[in-house]
N, C-alpha and C positions, 0 to 999 in steps of 0.2 A: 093275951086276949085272943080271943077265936077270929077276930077280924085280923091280926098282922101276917095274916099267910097272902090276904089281900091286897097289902101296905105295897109291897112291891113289882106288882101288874097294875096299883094303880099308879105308880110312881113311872114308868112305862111307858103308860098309854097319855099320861099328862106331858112326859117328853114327847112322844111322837106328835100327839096333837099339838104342840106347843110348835115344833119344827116344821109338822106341813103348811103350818098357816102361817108361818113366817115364811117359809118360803114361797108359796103361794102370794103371797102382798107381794114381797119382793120380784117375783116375777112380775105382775101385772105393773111394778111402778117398769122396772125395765120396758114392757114394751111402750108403755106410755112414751117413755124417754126415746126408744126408738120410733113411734110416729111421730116427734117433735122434733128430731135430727133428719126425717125425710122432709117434713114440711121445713123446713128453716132452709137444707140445701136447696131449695129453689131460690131462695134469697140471693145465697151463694152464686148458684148459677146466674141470674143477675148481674151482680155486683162483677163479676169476673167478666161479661158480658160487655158492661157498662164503662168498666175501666180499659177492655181493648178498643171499644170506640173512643172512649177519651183520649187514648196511644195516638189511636190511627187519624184523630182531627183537629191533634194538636197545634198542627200550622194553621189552620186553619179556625182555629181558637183563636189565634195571635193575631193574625188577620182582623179578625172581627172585634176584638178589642180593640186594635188601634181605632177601625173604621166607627165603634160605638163611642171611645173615647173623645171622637174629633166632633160626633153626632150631639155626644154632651156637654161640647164646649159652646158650638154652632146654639142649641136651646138654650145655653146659661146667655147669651149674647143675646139670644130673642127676649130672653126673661127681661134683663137690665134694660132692653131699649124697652118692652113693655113698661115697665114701671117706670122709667122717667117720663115716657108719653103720660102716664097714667094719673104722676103728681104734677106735670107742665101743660100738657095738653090734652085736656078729658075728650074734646071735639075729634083728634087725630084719634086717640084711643079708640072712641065709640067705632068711628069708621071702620077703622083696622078689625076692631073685633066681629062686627056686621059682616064683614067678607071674608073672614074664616082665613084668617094672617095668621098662619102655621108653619112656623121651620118644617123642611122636610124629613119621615124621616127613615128609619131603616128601613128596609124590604124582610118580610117577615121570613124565617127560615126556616125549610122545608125537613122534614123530619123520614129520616132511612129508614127503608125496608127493614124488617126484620128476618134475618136470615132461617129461610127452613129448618138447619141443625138447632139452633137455639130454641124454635119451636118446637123441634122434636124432640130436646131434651126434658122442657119442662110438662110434655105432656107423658113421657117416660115417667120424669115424677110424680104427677100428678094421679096417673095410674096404680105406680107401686104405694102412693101413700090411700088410697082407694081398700087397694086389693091388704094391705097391713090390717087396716080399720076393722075391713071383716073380718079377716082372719083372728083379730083380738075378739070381737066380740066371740067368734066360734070357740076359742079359747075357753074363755068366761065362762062361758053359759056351762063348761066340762066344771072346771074350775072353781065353779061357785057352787058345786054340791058337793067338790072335796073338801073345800074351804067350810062347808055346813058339816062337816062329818068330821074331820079336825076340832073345830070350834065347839062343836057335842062333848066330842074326846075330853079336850082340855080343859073344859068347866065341868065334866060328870068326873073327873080323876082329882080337879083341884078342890072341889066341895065334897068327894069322897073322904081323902087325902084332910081336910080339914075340920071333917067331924069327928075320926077313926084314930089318928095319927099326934095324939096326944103327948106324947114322946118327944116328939123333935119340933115343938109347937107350933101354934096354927095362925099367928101373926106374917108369920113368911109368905102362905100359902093365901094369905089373903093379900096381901100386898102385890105378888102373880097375879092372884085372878081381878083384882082391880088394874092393877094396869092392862091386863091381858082385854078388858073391856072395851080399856080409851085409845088404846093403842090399834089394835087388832078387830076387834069383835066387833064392839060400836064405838060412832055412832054408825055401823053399817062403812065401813070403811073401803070395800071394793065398788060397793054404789057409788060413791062418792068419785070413785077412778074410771067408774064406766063412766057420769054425768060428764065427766072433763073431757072424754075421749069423744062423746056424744056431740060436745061440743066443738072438736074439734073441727074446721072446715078445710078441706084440700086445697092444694096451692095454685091459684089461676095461671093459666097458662096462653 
């Protein structure tokens, strides 16, 4: 046929388009994945945070357990004398409770400064996950008219390729360009990554 000198540039340009637009997804899931490894290490920094105050006020954990432990034996003591007053002596009861008969009890615990470096850590992060965000977006906005010229490519070579190419049949060639749809193409599948990343909020600091 006068069409098969065709058959093999369109066979070409359905690889190419085929590969930039996978590669293309696959990049934007990457950076996704990296602004969710910046936002999460603030977690991190936290948690490492949290666990050297935990080191550093361990005696003083045990401390305050004892002193809560004795505090919850001291109310379990108030409890029982309450309720035997309560089924023996309603008259002593009522009194008691009119004047506000309360074990005493812990002194409430004052909560530490937070160290400057730890603040300056997570607004370090807070900025690099900032400065990523746009940076994808400035990506995208390239990317999503490669990703449109790819996606051209791919479906004008696979509906070429499927009318022309009678030879090597056209069951193949649609079964490509149907997944090439759900997978790839739609529902609009970089929208869908920018929406998440839109979503995405930076790490308070």
């Amino acid at each position: 046929m006068t069409n098969d000198r065709f058959l093999t540039p369109a066979k070409l340009i359905t690889i190419a388009g085929f590969v930039v637009l996978l590669s293309t997804t696959y990049y934007l899931r990457t950076e996704v994945l990296t602004l969710n490894k910046i936002r999460l290490s603030s977690d991190e920094a936290r948690a490492e945070y949290q666990l050297e105050q935990f080191k550093e006020n361990f005696p003083r954990e045990e401390k305050r357990y004892k002193v809560a432990t004795g505090n919850y034996e001291l109310q379990m003591e108030h409890y029982e004398e309450m309720l035997n007053l309560y089924l023996t002596n309603t008259e002593e009861y009522m009194r008691r409770v009119e004047r506000g008969y309360r074990p005493p009890q812990m002194p409430s615990r004052p909560t530490p400064p937070e160290p400057p470096q730890y603040k300056q850590k997570l607004a370090e992060i807070n900025v690099e996950f900032r400065a990523r965000k746009h940076h994808y977006f400035e990506v995208t906005s390239v990317l999503n008219w490669v990703a449109m010229v790819a996606a051209l490519s791919l479906v004008a070579g696979l509906l070429y390729l499927t009318l022309f190419d009678t030879a090597n049949g056209r069951i193949g060639y649609i079964i490509v360009l149907s997944l090439s749809f759900i997978f790839l193409i739609g529902p609009s599948f970089h929208s869908i990554i920018s929406a998440i990343v839109g979503f995405l909020k930076a790490p308070p600091f």
